[in-house]
C-alpha positions as CSV (number, residue, x, y, z in Angstrom):
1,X,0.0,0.0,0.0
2,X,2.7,2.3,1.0
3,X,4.5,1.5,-2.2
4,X,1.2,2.7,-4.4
5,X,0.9,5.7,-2.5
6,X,4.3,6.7,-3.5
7,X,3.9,6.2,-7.2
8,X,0.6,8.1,-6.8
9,X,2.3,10.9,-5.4
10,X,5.4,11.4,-7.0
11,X,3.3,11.1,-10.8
12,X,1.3,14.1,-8.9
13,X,4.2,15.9,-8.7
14,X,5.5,14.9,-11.7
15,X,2.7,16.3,-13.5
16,X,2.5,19.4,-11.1
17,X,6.1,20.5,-12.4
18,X,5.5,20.1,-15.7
19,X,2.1,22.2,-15.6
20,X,3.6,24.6,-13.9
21,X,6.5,24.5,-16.5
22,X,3.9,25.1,-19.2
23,X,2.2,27.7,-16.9
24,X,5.1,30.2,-16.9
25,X,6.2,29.7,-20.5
26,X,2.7,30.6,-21.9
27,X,2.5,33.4,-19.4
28,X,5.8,34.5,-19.2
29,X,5.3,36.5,-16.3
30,X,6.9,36.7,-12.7
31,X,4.5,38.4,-10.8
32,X,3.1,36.7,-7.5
33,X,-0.8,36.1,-8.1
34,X,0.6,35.1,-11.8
35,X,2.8,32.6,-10.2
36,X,-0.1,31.4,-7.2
37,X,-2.7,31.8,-10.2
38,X,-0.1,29.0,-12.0
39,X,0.3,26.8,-9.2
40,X,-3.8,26.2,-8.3
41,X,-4.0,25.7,-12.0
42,X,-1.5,23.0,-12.2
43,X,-2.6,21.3,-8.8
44,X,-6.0,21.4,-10.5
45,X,-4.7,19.9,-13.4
46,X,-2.6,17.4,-11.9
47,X,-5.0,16.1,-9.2
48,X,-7.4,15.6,-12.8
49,X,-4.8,13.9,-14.4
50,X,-3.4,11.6,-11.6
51,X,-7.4,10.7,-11.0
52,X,-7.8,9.5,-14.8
53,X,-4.3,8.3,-14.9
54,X,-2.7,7.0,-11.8
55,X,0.7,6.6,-11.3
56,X,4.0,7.7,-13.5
57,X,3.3,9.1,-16.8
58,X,4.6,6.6,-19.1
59,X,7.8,7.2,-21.4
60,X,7.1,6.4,-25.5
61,X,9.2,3.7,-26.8
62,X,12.0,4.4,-29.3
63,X,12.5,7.8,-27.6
64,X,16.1,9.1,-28.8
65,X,17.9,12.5,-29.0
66,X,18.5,12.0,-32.5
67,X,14.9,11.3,-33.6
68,X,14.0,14.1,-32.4
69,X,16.9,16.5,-33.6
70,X,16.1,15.3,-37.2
71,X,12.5,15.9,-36.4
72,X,13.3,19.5,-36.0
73,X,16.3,19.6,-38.9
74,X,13.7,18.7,-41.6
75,X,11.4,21.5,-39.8
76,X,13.7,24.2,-41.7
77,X,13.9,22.3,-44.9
78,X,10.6,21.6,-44.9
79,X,10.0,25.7,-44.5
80,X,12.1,25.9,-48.3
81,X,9.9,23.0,-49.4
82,X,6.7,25.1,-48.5
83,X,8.0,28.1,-49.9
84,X,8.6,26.3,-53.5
85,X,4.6,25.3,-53.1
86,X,3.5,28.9,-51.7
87,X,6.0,30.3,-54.7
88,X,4.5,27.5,-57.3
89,X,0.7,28.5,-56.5
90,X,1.5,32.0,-57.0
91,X,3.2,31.3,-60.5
92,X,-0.6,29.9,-61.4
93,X,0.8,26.7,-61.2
94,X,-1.5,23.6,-59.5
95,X,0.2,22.6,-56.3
96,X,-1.2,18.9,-55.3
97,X,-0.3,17.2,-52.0
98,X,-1.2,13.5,-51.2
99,X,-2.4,10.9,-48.7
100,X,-0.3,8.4,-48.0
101,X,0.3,5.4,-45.3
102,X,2.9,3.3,-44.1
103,X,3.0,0.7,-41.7
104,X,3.7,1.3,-38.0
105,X,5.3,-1.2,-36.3
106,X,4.7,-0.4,-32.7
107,X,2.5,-2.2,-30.0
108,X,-1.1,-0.5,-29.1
109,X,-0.4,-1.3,-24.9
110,X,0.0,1.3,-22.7
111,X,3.4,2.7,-23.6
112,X,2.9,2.3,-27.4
113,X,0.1,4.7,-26.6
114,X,2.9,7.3,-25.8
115,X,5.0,6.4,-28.8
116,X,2.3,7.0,-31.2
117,X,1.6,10.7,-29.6
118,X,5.4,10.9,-30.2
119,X,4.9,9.7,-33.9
120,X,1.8,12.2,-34.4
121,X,3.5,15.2,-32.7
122,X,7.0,14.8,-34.7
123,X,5.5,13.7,-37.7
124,X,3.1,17.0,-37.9
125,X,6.1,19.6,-36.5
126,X,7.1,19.4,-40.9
127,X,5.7,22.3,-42.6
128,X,4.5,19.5,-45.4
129,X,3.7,16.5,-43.5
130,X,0.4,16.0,-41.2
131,X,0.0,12.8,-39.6
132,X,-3.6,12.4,-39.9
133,X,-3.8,9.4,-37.4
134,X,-2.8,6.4,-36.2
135,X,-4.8,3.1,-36.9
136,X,-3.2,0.4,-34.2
137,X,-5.7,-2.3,-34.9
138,X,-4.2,-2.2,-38.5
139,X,-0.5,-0.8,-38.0
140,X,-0.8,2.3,-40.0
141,X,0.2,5.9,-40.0
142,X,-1.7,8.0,-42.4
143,X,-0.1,10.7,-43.6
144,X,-1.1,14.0,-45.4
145,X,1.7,15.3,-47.2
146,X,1.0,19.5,-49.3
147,X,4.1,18.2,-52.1
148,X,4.8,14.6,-51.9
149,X,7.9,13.3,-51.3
150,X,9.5,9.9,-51.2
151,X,11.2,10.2,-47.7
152,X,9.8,7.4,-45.3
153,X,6.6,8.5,-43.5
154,X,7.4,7.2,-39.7
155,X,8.9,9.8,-38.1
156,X,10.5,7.9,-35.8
157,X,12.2,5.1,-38.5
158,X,11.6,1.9,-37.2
């Protein structure tokens, strides 16, 4: 019992932090009822979370520095990409994007819930790429892409 307790409470103040965290970057103020205002907030939110999610928050599989550092790389050449289709369009000329899917290969339990938010959120940071959704019944990752390219489609290549 004492054991569960713990993990109840320290995923509280996990979440806590990180709420707060996401308080004072959106508010980017230092100023005392701003900072009290923050902290009710993120108990609020925290006490919500830990009640619909007990214990730790769960870490996505295939996390790695470099996934997510070529995430952001192709964010800036993905900008030029855009620019050619924004330039293009202008020109008169028809710019036509496509739907495309690719298998996903990881595991619909509780931490492959994780990884595909990962996949979603650094496969939509591209100016051209949307991931649409994730089917895990069938393994897929749709993908709406403005100019298609041939680069593979899970963002985080396994």
């Amino acid at each position: 019992m004492r054991s569960r307790a713990i993990v109840l409470s320290s995923g509280w103040l996990l979440r806590w932090a990180l709420l707060v965290a996401l308080w004072l970057a959106l508010t980017d103020s230092a100023k005392h009822a701003e900072l009290a205002a923050g902290a009710v907030a993120a108990a609020l939110g925290a006490t919500l979370a830990t009640a619909l999610a007990p214990g730790l928050p769960v870490m996505p599989r295939h996390l790695r520095l470099a996934t997510v550092g070529a995430a952001l790389g192709r964010l800036v050449l993905d900008t030029g990409l855009l620019a050619g289709a924004v330039w293009a369009r202008a020109a008169g000329k028809p710019v036509r994007g496509s739907f495309r899917a690719a298998r996903f290969r990881h595991a619909a339990d509780r931490r492959g819930r994780a990884t595909v938010a990962l996949a979603e959120g650094l496969g939509s940071v591209r100016p051209n790429r949307y991931v649409i959704a994730v089917d895990s019944e069938r393994r897929l990752l749709l993908v709406h892409e403005l100019r298609s390219t041939a680069e593979p489609l899970d963002p985080l290549g396994r």
